[in-house]
C-alpha positions in Angstrom: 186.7 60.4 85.7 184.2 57.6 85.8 180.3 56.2 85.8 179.5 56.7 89.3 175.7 54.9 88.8 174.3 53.7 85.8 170.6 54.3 85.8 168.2 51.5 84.3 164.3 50.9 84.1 163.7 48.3 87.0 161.5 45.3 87.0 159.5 45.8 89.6 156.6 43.5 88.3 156.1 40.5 86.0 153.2 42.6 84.2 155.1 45.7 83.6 157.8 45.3 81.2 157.9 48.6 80.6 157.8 52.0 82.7 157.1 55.1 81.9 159.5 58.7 82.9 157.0 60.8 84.8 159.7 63.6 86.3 163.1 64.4 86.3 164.2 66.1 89.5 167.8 67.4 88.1 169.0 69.3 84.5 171.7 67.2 82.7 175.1 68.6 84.5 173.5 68.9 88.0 175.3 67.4 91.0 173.4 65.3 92.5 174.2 63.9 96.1 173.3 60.1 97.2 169.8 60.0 98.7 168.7 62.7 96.3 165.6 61.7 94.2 166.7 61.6 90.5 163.9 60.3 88.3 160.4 59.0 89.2 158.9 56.1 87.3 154.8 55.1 86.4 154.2 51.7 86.7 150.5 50.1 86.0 150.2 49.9 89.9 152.0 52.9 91.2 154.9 55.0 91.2 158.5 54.2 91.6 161.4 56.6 92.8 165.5 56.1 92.0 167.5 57.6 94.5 171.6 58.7 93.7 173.7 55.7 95.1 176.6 58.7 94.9 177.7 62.1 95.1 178.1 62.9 91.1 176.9 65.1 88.0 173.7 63.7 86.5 173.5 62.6 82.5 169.5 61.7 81.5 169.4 59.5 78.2 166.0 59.9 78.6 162.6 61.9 77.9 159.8 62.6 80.2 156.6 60.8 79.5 158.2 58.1 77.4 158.2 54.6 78.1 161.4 52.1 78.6 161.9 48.8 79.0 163.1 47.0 81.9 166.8 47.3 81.8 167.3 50.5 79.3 169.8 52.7 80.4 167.8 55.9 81.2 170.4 57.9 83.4 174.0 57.7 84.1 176.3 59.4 86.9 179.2 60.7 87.1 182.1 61.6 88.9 183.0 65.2 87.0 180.7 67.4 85.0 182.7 67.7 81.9 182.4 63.8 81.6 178.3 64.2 81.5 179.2 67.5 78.3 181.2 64.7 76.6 178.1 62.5 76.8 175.3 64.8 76.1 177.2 65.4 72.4 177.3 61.5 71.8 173.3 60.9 73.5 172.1 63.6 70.7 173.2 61.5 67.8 173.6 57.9 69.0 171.3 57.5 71.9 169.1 55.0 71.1 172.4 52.6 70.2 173.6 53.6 73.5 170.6 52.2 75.2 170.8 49.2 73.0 174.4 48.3 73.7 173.7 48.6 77.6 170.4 46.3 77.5 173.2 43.8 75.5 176.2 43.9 77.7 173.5 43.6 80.6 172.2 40.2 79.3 175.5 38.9 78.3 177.2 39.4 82.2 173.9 38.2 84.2 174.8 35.2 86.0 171.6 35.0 88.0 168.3 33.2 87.3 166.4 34.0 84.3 163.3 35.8 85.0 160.0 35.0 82.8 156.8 37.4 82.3 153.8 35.6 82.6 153.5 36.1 78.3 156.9 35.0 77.3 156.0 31.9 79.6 152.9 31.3 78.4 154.5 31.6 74.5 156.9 29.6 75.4 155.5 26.8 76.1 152.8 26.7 73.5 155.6 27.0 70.8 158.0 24.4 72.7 160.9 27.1 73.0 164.0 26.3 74.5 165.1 28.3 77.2 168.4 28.2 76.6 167.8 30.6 74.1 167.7 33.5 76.7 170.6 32.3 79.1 172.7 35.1 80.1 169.6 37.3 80.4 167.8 38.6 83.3 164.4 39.3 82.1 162.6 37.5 79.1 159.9 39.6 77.9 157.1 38.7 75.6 158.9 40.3 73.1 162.5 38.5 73.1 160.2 35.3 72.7 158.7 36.2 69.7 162.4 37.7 68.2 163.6 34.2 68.5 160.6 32.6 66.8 161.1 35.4 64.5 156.7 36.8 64.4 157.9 39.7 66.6 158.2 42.4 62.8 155.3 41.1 61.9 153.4 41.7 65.1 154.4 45.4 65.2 154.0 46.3 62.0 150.4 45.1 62.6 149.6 47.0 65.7 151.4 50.2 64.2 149.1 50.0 61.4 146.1 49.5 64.1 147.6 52.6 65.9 147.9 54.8 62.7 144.4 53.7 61.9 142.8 54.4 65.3 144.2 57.6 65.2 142.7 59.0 61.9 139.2 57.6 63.0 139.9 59.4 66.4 140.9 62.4 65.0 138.7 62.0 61.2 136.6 65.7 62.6 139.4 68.1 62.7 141.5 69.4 65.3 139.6 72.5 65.2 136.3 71.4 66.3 138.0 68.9 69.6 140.2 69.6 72.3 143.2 66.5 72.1 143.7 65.3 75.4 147.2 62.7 76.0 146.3 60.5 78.0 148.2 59.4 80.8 150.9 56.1 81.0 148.4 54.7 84.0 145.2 55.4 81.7 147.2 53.5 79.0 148.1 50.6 80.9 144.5 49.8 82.4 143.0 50.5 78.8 145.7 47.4 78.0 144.9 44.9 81.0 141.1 45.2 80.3 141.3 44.9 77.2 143.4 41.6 77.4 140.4 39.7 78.6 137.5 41.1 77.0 138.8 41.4 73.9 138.4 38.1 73.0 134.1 38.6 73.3 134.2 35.8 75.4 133.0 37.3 78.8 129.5 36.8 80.4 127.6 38.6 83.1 125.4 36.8 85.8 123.5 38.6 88.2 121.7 37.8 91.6 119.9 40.1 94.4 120.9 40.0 97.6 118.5 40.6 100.4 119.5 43.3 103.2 117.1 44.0 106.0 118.3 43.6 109.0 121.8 42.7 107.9 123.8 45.6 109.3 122.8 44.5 112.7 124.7 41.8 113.2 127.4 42.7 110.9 128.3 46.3 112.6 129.0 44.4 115.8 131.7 42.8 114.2 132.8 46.2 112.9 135.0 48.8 114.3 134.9 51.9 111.2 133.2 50.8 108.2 129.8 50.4 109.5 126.9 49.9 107.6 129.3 48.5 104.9 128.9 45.1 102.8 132.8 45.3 101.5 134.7 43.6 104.7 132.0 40.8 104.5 131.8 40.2 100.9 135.7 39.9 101.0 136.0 37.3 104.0 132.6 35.4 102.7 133.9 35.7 98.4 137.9 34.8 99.8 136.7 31.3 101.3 134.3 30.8 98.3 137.2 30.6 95.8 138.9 27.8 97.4 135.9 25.6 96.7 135.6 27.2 93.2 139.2 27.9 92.2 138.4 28.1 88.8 137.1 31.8 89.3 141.0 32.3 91.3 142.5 31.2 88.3 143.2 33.4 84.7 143.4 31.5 80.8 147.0 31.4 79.7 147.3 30.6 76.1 146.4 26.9 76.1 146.2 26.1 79.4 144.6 27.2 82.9 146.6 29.0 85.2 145.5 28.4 89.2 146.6 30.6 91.5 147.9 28.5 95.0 146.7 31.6 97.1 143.4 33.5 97.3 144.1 37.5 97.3 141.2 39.4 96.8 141.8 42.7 95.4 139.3 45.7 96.2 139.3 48.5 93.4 138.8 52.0 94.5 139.0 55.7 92.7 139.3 58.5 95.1 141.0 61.1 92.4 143.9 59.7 92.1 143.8 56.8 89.6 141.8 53.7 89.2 143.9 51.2 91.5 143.0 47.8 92.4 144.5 47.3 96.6 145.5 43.8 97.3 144.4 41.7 100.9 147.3 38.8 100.6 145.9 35.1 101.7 143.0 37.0 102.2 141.0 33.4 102.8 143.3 33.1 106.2 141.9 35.8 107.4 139.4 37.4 109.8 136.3 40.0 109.1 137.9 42.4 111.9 141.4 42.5 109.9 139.7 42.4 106.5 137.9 45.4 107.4 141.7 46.6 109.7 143.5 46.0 106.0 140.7 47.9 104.0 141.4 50.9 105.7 144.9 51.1 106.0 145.6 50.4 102.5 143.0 53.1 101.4 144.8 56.0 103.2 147.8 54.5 101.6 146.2 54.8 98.7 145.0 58.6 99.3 148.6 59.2 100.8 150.5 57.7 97.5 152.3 55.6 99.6 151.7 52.4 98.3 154.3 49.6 97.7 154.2 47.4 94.9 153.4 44.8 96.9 149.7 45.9 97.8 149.0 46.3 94.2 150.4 43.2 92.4 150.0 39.4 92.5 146.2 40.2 93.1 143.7 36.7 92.0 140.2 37.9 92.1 138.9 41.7 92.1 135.9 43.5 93.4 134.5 46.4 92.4 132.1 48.3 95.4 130.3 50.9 93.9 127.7 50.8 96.9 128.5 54.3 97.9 127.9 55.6 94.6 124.1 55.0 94.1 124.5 52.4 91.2 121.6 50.6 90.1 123.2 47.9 88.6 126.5 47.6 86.3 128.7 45.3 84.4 132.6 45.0 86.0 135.3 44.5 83.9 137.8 41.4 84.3 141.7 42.7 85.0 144.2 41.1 83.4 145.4 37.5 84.8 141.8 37.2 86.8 138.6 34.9 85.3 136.3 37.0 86.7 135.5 40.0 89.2 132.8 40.5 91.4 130.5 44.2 91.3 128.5 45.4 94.4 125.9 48.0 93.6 124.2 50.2 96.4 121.5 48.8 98.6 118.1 49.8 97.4 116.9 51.4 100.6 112.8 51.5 99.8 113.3 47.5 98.7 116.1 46.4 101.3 118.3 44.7 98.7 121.6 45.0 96.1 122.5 43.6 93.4 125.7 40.7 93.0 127.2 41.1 89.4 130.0 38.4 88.4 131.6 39.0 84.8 133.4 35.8 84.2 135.9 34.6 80.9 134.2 31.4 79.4 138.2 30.1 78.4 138.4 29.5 82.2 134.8 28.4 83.6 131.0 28.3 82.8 127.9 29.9 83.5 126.1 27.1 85.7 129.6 27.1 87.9 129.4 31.1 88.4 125.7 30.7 88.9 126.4 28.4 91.7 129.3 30.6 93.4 126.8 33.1 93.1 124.0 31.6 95.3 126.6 30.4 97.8 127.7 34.2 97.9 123.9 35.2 98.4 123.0 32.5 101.3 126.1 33.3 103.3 125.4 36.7 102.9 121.8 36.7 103.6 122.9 34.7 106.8 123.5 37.8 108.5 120.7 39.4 108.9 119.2 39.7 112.1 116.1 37.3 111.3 118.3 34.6 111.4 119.6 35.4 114.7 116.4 35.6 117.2 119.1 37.1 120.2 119.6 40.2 117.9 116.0 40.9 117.6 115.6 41.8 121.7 116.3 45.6 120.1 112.8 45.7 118.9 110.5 48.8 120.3 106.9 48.6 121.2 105.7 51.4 118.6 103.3 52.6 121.7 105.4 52.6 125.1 108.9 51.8 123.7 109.5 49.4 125.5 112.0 46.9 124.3 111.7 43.1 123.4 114.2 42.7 126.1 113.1 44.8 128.5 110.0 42.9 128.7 109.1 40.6 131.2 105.9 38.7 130.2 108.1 35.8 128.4 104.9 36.3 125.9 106.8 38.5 123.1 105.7 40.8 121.0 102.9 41.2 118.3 103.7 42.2 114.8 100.5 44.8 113.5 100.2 47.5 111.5 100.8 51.1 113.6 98.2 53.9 113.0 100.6 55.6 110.6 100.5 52.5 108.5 104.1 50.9 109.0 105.3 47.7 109.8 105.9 47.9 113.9 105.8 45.4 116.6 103.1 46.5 120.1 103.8 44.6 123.6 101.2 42.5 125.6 100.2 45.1 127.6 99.4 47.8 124.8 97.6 45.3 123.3 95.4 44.0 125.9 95.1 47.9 127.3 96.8 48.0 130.4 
């Protein structure tokens, strides 16, 4: 008889030290055989899926819809059921010391290199930690830091006190007048990483109006699906904007100011399935055609839940499109590690324009430096449109014959008036002099 697999919570990113148990495929004494999916994972991001290294009988040490951290033992296989009845007796009374011991006999064998979230980094070297302190282990979470400066009781008694608190105000009108809604790991985590940043109060909103008309005409031609859409352009135009202001590519950690070396834009979308934020890596390398390519392809991804948690993670700036949606106007909120995001409302049809919105965190930049990234955004983007480009503007229709711009031959042009039903139109030589 032996462990065939042991089972533990994964690292899978530097934000997520903890995942949460969203299924359970198998009942404690299945068999399982390798390739079989065993337990499913939540991540901020995603979900993750464990398959069976081995053919075995399956032992869960733990619950559904609780969260671990990176390296618990959550699962064990092995090779004869009456191993996993043995265990199930010992999990019912001692399983959270079972866990424990596994997490320490983990970090006492790891030979590898250290691994740091970007927290216990950032804690680190504000209190002059040595690392040495964690040699031997894996992962260094926030946590472990602040166990070996010894604030890490303190802290939680703090935020369980916050919790229990929260709760009574949440619930203060009876459970007979409310219906009590969980809400979900995912909803959890982005209530968390938004609430990093704007917590602190200091976040500002600057806003500028874009002018439209005429600005799909040039930009369609460039486009192969998503026509009549600003995202692909405000991607490529915002992507090369950030490496002359890298400050809005950066996030605030602790005491210092952490710049990212690569520019990946991140575009947020909610089709029904969660709130996710779909990276385009070294976005600023790349063209409008393949923006617009990547935009797609990771959005059926995303409607597919297919997604790796490499499109989702290591993401420097975010924008938030809610063009489709007929928004006025709103205020976006910055994700964790970002300094600001970017928010697209719809075009106001009757006044040909949209409105820019930049939230920013003060720690990192300034208003005058957003301002200024702003207007850049607005004249490259007002570039396009077709008055700028007089080649474009051969499509124009005599409102009398229809004939076109370009299908004239008088080498005169055409007039700009006023056309008996009292709209802006363009008439031809000839209808003009009467011929």
């Amino acid at each position: 008889m032996a462990i065939l697999q042991e089972i533990k919570v994964p690292l899978i990113s530097v934000n997520d030290t903890s995942l949460t148990v969203v299924e359970m495929l198998f009942a404690d004494g299945n068999q399982v055989k390798k390739g079989d999916i065993i337990i499913v994972f939540e991540t901020s991001k995603t979900t993750y899926n464990v398959e069976a290294e081995s053919t075995g009988y399956i032992q869960y040490l733990c619950d559904q819809g609780n969260d671990y951290d990176v390296n618990d033992v959550v699962a064990k296989i092995f090779s004869d059921a009456s191993e996993v009845e043995k265990k199930v007796i010992q999990s019912k009374s001692n399983k959270k010391d079972t866990v424990k011991s596994a997490i320490v006999i983990a970090a006492q064998t790891w030979e590898g290199d250290t691994l740091f979230s970007a927290g216990a980094l950032a804690l680190i070297e504000s209190k002059k930690v040595d690392k040495k302190n964690f040699s031997g282990k894996d992962f260094v979470s926030l946590q472990d830091v602040e166990e070996v400066l010894g604030i890490a009781k303190k802290k939680n008694v703090e935020v369980s006190k916050n919790k229990s608190k929260n709760k009574e105000t949440s619930l203060s009108i009876g459970n007979e007048k409310v219906i009590i809604e969980k809400l979900s790991s995912n909803k959890k985590r982005e209530i968390d990483y938004l609430s990093e940043v704007q917590s602190t109060g200091l976040t500002s909103t600057i806003n500028t109006i874009v002018e439209t008309e005429g600005i799909f005409v040039y930009i369609n031609q460039s486009l192969k699906i998503l026509k009549n859409s600003l995202l692909p352009v405000i991607i490529y135009e915002t992507a090369r904007l950030l490496e002359k202001y890298p400050e809005l590519n950066s996030y605030f950690a602790d005491t210092a100011i952490a710049q990212y070396k690569q520019v990946n834009v991140g575009f947020a979308i909610d089709i029904d399935k969660g709130l996710k934020v779909l990276k385009i890596a070294d976005t600023s390398k790349k063209t409008i055609n393949i923006i617009e390519e990547e935009i797609v392809e990771l959005s059926g991804k995303y409607i597919d839940n297919i997604l790796q948690v490499d499109e989702l993670t290591d993401i420097t700036f975010t924008i938030t499109d809610l063009s489709s949606e007929s928004v006025t106007f709103f205020r976006p909120l910055i994700n964790m590690m970002n300094s600001a995001i970017l928010g697209v409302s719809s075009i106001d049809e009757k006044l040909q324009r949209c409105i820019l919105s930049v939230t920013f965190d003060h720690r990192v930049t300034e208003g005058k430096r957003v301002a200024q990234f702003l207007k850049d955004l607005k004249d490259r983007l007002e570039s396009y449109r077709s008055v700028y480009h007089p080649k474009l503007n051969q499509n124009i229709t005599c409102f009398k014959c229809f004939k076109t711009l370009k299908e004239d031959l008088s080498d005169v042009g055409f007039a700009k008036c006023i056309s008996p039903d009292g709209n802006e139109g363009y008439i031809c030589q000839s209808c003009l002099k009467g011929f």
